[in-house]
SETORPA-444223 format. One record per residue (C-alpha): residue in three letters; x, y, z. Coordinates in steps of 0.001 Angstrom, whole numbers, padded with zeros to 6 digits, always signed. Layout:
BEGIN
alaXYZ
...
This chain:
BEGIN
unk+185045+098570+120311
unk+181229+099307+120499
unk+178387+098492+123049
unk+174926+098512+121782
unk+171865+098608+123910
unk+168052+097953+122820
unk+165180+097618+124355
unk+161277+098029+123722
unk+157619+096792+124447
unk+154181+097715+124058
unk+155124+100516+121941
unk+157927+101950+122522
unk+161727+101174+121848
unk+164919+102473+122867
unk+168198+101829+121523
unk+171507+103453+122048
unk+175396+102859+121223
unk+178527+103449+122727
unk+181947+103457+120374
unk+185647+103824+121197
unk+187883+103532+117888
unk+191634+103373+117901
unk+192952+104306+114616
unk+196747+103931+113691
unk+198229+105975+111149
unk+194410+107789+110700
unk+194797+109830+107269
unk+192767+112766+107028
unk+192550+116252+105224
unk+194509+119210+106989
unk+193405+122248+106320
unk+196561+124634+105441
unk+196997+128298+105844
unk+197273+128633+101764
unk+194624+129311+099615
unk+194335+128662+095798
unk+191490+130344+093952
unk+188998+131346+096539
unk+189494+127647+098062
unk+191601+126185+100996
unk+194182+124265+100210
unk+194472+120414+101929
unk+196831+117903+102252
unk+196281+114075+103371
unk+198257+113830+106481
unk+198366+111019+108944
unk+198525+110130+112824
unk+197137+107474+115505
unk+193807+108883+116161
unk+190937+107902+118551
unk+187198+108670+118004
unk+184716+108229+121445
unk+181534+108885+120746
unk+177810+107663+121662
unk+174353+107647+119647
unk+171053+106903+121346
unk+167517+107132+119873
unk+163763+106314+121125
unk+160155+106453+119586
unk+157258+105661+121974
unk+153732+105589+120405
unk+151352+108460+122125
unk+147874+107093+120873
unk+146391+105061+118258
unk+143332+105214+116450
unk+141820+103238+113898
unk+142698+106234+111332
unk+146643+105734+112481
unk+149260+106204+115155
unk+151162+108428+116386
unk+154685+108705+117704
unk+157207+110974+119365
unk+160378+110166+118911
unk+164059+111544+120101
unk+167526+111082+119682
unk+171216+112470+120767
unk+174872+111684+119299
unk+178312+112618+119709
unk+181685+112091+118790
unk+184910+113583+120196
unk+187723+112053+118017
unk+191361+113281+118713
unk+194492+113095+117291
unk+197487+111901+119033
unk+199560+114648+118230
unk+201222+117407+120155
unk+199868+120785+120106
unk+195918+120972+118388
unk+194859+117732+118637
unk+191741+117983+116755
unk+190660+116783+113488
unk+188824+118260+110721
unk+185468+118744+109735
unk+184451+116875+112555
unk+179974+117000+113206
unk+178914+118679+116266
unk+176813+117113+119160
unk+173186+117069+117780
unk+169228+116708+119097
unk+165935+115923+117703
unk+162356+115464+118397
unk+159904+114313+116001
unk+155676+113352+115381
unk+154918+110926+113171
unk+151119+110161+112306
unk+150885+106972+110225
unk+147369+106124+108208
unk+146289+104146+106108
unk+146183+107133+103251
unk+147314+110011+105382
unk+150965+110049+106838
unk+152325+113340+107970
unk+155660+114277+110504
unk+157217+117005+111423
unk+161082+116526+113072
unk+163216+119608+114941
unk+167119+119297+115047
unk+169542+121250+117387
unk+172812+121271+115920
unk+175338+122514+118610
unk+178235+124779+117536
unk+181617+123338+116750
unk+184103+125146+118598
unk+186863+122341+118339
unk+188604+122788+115580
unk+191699+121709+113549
unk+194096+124716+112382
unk+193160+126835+110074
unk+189673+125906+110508
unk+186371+128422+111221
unk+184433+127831+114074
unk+180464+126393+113210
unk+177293+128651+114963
unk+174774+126315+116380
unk+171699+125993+113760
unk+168082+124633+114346
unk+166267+123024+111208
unk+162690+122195+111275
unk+161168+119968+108800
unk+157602+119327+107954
unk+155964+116511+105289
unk+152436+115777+104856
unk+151657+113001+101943
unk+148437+111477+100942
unk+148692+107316+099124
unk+146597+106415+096177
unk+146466+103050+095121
unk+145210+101976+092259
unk+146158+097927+091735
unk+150199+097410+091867
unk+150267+101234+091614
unk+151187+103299+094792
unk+151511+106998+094472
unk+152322+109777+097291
unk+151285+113188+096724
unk+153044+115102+098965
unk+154013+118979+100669
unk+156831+118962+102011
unk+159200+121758+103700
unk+162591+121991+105027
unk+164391+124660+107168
unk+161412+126169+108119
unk+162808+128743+110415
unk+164702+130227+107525
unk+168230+129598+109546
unk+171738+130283+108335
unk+172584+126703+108606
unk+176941+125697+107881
unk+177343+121727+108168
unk+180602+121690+109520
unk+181487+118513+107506
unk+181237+120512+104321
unk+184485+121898+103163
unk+182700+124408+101251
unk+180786+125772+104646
unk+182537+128983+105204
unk+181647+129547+101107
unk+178296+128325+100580
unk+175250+127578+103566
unk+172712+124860+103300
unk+169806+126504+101706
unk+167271+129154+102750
unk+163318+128046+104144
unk+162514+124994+101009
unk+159053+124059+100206
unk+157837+121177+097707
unk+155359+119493+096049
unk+155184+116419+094222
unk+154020+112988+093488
unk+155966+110315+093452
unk+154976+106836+092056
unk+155794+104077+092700
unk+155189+100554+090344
């Protein structure tokens, strides 16, 4: 079952979600206490399972000129899904509660945004699984258009993890072997025709 909620006007919109799933016979991948050439070893296992959760996002636009616009924009989501089992009753590689902000400036030739996201620290977790640290990632892109008849091109800069974090997505079942990478910055044109 799911509500959904929008709503908007003279530049600005808000939209948001409420969920409540009830799974029966949910199969997922346990995590087991053996391990089998560096790796964790997981078996498909099954139970009734329920997953709450709730997503909401808004942009508002903060000024326009007639070079662009710009907007702000925010969002939140969370799920909580447990198992209906006795003892730990919660699942795997399950995401953690996250937050973001972002600026968007739209042109005509010139778009640019940069977006921050606060991923909280998983704490619930199935047996035999490692905790997640809380992470921030901040992302930057700046890209100029060229047009040239059908021909649209984007040359663009373009960075990720800024902060140079240690960031582990907990949904990854490689996590505890391998982080997302280090502080990423790009170039490039892409084309498009």
């Amino acid at each position: 079952m799911a509500a959904t909620f929008t709503g908007g006007g003279g530049g600005w919109s808000l939209r948001g979600t409420l969920y409540y799933t009830d799974f029966v016979d949910f199969i997922y991948q346990a995590t087991t206490d053996e391990e089998r050439d560096g790796f964790d070893v997981r078996r498909y296992s099954q139970a009734d399972a329920t997953f709450p959760g709730f997503e909401v996002e808004g942009r508002v636009t903060v000024a326009e000129w007639p070079a662009g616009t710009l907007r702000l924009g925010a969002f939140f989501d969370r799920v909580s899904p447990k198992l209906d089992i006795s003892g730990n009753d919660n699942l795997p590689l399950i995401p953690p509660a996250r937050l973001g902000v972002s600026l968007d400036f739209t042109g005509e030739r010139l778009r640019a945004n940069v977006d921050f996201v606060r991923a909280s620290g998983q704490e619930d977790v199935a047996d035999f699984e490692i905790p997640t640290d809380a992470y921030n990632d901040l992302r930057a892109r700046i890209a100029w258009r060229l047009l040239r008849g059908d021909m649209t091109a984007d040359l663009y800069l373009a960075g990720r993890n800024l902060t140079d974090e240690e960031q582990r997505l907990h949904t990854s079942v490689v996590k505890d072997l391998a982080p997302q990478p280090g502080r990423t910055i790009e170039t490039g044109l892409r084309m498009r025709f």
